[in-house]
MARKE-208704 format. One record per residue (C-alpha): x, y, z; residue in one letter; residue number from 1. Coordinates in nm, 2 decimals, always signed. Layout:
BEGIN
     east    north       up   type   seq
        X        Y        Z      a   NUM
...
# end
This chain:
BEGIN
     east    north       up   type   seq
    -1.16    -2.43    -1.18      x     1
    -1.17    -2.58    -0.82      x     2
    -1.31    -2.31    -0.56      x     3
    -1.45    -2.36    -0.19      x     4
    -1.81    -2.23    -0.11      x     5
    -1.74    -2.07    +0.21      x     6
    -1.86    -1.83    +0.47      x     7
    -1.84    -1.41    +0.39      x     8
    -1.83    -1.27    +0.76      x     9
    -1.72    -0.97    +0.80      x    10
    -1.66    -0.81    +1.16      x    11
    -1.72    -0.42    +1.03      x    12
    -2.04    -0.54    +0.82      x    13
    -2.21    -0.87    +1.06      x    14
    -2.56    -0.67    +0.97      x    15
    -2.47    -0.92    +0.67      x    16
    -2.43    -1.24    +0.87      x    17
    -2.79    -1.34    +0.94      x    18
    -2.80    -1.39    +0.50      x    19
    -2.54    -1.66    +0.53      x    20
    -2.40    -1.50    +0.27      x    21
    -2.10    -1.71    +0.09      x    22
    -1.81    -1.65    -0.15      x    23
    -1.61    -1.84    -0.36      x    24
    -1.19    -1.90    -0.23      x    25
    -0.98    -2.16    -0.35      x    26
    -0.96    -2.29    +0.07      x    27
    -1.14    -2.20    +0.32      x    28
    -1.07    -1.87    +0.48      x    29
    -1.12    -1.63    +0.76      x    30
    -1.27    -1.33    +0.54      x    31
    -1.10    -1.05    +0.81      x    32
    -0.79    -1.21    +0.72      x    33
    -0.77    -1.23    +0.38      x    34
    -0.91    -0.85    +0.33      x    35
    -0.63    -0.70    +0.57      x    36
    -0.39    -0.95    +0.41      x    37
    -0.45    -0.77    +0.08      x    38
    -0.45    -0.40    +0.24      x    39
    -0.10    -0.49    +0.33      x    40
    +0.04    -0.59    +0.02      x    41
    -0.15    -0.28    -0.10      x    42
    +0.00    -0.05    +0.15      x    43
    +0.37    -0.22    +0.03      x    44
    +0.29    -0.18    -0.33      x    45
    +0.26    +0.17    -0.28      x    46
    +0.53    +0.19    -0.05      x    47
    +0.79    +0.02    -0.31      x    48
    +0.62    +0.20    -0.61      x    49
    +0.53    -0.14    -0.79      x    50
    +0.29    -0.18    -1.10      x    51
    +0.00    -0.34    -0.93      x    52
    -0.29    -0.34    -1.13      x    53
    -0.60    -0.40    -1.00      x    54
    -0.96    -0.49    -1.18      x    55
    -1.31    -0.56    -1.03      x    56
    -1.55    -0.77    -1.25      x    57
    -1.93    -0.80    -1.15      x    58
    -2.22    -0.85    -1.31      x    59
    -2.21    -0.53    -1.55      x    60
    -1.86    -0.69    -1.69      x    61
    -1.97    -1.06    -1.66      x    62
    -2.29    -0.96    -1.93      x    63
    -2.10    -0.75    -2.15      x    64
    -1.80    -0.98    -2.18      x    65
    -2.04    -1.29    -2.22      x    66
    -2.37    -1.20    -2.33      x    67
    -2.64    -1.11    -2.09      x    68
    -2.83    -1.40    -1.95      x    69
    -3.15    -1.37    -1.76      x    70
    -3.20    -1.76    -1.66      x    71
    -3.09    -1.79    -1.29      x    72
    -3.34    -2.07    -1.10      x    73
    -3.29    -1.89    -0.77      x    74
    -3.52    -1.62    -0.89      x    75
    -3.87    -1.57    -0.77      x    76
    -4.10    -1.68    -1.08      x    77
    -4.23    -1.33    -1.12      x    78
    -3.89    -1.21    -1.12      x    79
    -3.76    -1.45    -1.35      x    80
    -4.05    -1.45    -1.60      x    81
    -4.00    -1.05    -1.66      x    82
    -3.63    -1.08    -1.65      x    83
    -3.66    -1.37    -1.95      x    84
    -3.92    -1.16    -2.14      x    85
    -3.74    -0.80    -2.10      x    86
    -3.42    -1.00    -2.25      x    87
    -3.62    -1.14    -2.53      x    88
    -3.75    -0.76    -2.65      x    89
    -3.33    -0.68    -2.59      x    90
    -3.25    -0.90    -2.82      x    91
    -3.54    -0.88    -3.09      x    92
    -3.50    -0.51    -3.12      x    93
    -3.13    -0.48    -3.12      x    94
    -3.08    -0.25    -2.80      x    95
    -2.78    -0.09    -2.67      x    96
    -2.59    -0.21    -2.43      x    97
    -2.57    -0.04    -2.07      x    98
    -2.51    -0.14    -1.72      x    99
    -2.71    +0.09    -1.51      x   100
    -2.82    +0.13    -1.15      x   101
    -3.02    +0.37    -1.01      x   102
    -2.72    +0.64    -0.97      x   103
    -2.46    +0.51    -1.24      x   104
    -2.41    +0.43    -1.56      x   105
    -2.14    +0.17    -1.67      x   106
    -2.13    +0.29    -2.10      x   107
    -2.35    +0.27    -2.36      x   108
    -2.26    +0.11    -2.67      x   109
    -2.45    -0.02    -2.94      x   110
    -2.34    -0.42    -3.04      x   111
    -2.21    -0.33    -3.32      x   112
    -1.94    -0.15    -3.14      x   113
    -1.86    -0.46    -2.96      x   114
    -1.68    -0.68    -3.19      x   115
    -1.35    -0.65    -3.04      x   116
    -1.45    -0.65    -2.62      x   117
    -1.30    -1.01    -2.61      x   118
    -0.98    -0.94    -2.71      x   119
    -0.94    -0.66    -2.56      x   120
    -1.09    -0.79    -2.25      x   121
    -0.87    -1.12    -2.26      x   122
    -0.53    -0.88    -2.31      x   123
    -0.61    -0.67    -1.97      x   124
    -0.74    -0.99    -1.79      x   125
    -0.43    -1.18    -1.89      x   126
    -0.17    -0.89    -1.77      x   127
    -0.36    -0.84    -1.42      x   128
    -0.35    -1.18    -1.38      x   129
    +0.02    -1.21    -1.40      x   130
    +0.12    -0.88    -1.22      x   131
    -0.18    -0.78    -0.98      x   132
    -0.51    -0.87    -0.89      x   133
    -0.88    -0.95    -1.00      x   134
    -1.21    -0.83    -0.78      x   135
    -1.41    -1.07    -0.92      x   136
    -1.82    -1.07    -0.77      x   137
    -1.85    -1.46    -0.62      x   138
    -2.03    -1.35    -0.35      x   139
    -2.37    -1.48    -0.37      x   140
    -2.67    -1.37    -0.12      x   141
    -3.01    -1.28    -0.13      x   142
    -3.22    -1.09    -0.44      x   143
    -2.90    -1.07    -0.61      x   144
    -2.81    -1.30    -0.86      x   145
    -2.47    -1.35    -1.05      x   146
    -2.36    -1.65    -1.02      x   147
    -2.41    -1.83    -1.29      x   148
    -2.21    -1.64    -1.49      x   149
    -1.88    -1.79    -1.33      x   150
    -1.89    -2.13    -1.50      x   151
    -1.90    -1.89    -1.82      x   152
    -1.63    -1.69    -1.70      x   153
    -1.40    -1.98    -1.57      x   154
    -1.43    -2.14    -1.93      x   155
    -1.32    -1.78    -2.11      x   156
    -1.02    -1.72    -1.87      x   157
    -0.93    -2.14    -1.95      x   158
    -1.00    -2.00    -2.32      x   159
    -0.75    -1.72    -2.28      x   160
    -0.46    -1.89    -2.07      x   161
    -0.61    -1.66    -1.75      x   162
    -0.47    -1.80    -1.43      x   163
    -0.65    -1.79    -1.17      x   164
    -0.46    -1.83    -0.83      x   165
    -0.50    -1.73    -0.50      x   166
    -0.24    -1.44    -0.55      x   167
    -0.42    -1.29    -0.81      x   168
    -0.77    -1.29    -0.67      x   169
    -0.98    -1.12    -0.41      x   170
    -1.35    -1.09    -0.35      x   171
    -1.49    -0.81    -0.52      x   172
    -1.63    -0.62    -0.21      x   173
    -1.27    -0.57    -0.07      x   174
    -1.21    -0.26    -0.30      x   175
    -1.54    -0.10    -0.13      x   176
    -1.47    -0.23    +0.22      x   177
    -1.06    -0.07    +0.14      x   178
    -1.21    +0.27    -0.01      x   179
    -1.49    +0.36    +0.24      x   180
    -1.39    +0.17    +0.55      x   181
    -1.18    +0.45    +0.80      x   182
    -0.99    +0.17    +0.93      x   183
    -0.79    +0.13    +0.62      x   184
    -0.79    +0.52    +0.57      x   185
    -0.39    +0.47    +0.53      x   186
    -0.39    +0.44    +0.16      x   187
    -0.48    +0.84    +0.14      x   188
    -0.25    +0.97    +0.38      x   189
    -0.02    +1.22    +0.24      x   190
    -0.09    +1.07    -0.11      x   191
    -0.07    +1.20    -0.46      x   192
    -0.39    +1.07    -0.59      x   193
    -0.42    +1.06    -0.96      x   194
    -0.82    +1.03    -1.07      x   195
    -0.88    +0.87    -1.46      x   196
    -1.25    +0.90    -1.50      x   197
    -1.53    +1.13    -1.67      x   198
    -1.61    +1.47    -1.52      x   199
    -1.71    +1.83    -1.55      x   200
    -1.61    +2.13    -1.28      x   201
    -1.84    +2.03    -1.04      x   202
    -1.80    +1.67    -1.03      x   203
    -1.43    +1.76    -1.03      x   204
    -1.46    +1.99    -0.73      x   205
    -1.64    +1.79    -0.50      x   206
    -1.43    +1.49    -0.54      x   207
    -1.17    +1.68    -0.47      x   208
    -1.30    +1.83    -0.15      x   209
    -1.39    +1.46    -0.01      x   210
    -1.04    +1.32    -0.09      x   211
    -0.88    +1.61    +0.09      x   212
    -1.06    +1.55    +0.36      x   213
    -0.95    +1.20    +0.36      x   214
    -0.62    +1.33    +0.38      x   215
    -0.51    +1.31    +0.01      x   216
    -0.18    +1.58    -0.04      x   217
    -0.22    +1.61    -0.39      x   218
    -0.49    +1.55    -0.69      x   219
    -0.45    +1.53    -1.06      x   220
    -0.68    +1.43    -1.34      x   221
    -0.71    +1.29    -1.68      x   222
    -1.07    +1.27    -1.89      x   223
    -1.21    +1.03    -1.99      x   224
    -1.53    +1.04    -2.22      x   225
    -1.86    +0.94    -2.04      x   226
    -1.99    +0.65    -2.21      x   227
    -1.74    +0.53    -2.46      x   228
    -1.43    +0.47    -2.25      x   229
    -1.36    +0.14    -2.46      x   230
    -1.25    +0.41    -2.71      x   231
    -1.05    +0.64    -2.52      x   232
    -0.69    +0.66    -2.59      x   233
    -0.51    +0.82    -2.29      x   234
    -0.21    +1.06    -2.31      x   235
    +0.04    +0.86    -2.04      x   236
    +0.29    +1.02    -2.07      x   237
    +0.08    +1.36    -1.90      x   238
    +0.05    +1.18    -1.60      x   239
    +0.26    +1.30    -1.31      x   240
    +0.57    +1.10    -1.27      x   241
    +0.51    +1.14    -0.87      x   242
    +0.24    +0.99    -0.89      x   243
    +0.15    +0.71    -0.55      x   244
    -0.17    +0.56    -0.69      x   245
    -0.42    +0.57    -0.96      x   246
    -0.80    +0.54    -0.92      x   247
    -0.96    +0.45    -1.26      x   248
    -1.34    +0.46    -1.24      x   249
    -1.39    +0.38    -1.68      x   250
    -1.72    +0.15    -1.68      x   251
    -1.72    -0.21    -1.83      x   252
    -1.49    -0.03    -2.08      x   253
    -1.20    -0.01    -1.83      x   254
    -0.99    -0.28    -1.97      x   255
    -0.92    -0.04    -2.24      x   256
    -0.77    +0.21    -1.99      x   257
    -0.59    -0.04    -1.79      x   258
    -0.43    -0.20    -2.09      x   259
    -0.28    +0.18    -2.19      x   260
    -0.18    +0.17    -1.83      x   261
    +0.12    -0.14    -1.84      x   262
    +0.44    +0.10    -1.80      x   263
    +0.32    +0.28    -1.44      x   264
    +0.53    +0.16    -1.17      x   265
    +0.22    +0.19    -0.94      x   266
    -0.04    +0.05    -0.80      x   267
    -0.37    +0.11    -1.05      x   268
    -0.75    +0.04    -0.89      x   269
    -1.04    +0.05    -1.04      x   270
    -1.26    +0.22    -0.80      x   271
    -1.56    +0.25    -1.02      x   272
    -1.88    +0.38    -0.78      x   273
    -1.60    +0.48    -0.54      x   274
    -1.63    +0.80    -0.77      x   275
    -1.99    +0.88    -0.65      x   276
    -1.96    +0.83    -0.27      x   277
    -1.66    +1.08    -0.32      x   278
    -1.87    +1.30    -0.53      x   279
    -2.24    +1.25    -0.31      x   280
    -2.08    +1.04    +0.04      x   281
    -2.44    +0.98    +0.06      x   282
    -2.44    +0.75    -0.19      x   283
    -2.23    +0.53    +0.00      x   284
    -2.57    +0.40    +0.15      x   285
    -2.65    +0.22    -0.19      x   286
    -2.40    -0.03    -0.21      x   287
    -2.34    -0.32    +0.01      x   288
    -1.98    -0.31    +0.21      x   289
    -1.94    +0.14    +0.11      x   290
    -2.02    +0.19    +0.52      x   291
    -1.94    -0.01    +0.80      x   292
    -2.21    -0.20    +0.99      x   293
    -2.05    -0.07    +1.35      x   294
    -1.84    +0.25    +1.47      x   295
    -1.51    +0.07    +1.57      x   296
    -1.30    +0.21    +1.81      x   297
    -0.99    +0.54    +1.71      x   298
    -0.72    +0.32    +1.71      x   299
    -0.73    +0.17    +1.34      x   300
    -0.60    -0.11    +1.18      x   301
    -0.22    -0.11    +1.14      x   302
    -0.06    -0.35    +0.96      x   303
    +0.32    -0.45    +1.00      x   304
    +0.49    -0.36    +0.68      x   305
# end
């Protein structure tokens, strides 16, 4: 698979720009464009009431897809020594599985549950593909380091008869940026919002509180269980037929829920942390591209539909 190295510049977040930060595109593009170009299509999706599915993949879904691997030659010595060793001690003592930050959990499953991750994984993959888009993590800047996993990835989705086009593809940071950024705040106006994710009362009533205040008309939920959502096996047909737009926030077992997901004429995005800036907003400071760089001006973004 061809792609460009090019420039990501964003005007909202050019704290970033001194990095040099770059992303992979199949030409090179103006990154402003290509993000507002996608909020439109978005905003018509929703308008038309299409099935739009839409899938990020980092590096939490990169390792447990294709097996976590440590080796990356831009890493500092030190950095890359203890990642090696701590992957070696992985391995010889059989641990779970779990993509974890400092304020989220992706799942936690033990390999043996994993047998069937690539087919289930290659059926989602292949039906996004064809009928909405993949956030995929390209973007490569400093003290983070994912890249090579993509050669692995371009050779599974080869595997698996996954195109790969410029339709079907947007940097991964464009689901943050479109979830966080007020400019693009049109996607909760006057919505019914329907939230697929793990929750008790309280998590439940302070997202709802944050997504009001966004502007969101109406909320509904379904449950998912907290770690094993590769498992889960939804009730569709519960799901409110009025339905504008679905947020899934499922870990790196999300496929699962997206592939239960194929009849909804609607657009379906997997928010993933999205769900803890709209539980704790201040959360939003943890991730790159969750709060803009500069306070634009009132008049927002307005794209001709």
């Amino acid at each position: 698979m061809e792609l460009v190295k090019c420039d990501f510049s964003l005007r909202d977040y050019n704290r970033f720009d001194s990095e040099k930060r770059k992303v992979y595109l199949f030409e090179e593009q103006n990154c402003d464009i290509l993000l507002n170009d996608f909020y439109t299509r978005l905003l018509n999706v929703i308008k038309n009431r299409q099935h739009f599915p839409v899938v990020r993949l980092a590096d939490g879904e990169y390792q447990f897809l294709l097996g976590k691997n440590e080796f990356n030659l831009r890493k500092p010595t030190k950095v890359l020594l203890r990642n090696l060793i701590g992957e070696l001690v992985r391995k010889i003592f059989k641990q779970k599985f779990e993509a974890r930050s400092k304020t989220y959990t992706s799942g936690v499953y033990d390999t043996s549950e994993l047998g069937h991750v690539k087919s289930k994984y290659s059926k989602c993959l292949k039906h996004v593909s064809a009928n909405g888009v993949l956030a995929l993590y390209t973007v490569i800047k400093p003290d983070f380091y994912t890249e090579h996993y993509l050669p692995k990835l371009w050779n599974f989705f080869e595997e698996q008869s996954i195109k790969l086009n410029s339709k079907n593809y947007i940097p991964f940071y464009f689901i943050y940026i479109i979830l966080t950024n007020k400019k693009y705040s049109e996607i909760y106006q006057d919505r019914h919002v329907h939230l697929i994710t793990s929750f008790d009362e309280f998590r439940k009533l302070k997202i709802n509180k944050s997504l009001i205040s966004l502007g969101v008309k109406r909320i509904t939920w379904t449950k998912l269980s907290r770690d094993k959502s590769l498992f889960d096996t939804l009730d569709v047909d519960a799901i409110p037929s009025d339905v504008d737009i679905i947020f899934v926030g499922a870990g790196v077992g999300k496929v699962n829920i997206f592939n239960q997901l194929c009849s909804l004429s609607v657009p379906i995005i997997d928010a993933g942390y999205i769900f803890e800036t709209w539980q704790e907003p201040h959360l939003a400071h943890e991730r790159d591209y969750c709060l803009p760089h500069e306070e634009f001006v009132s008049s927002h973004y307005k794209p001709d539909l």
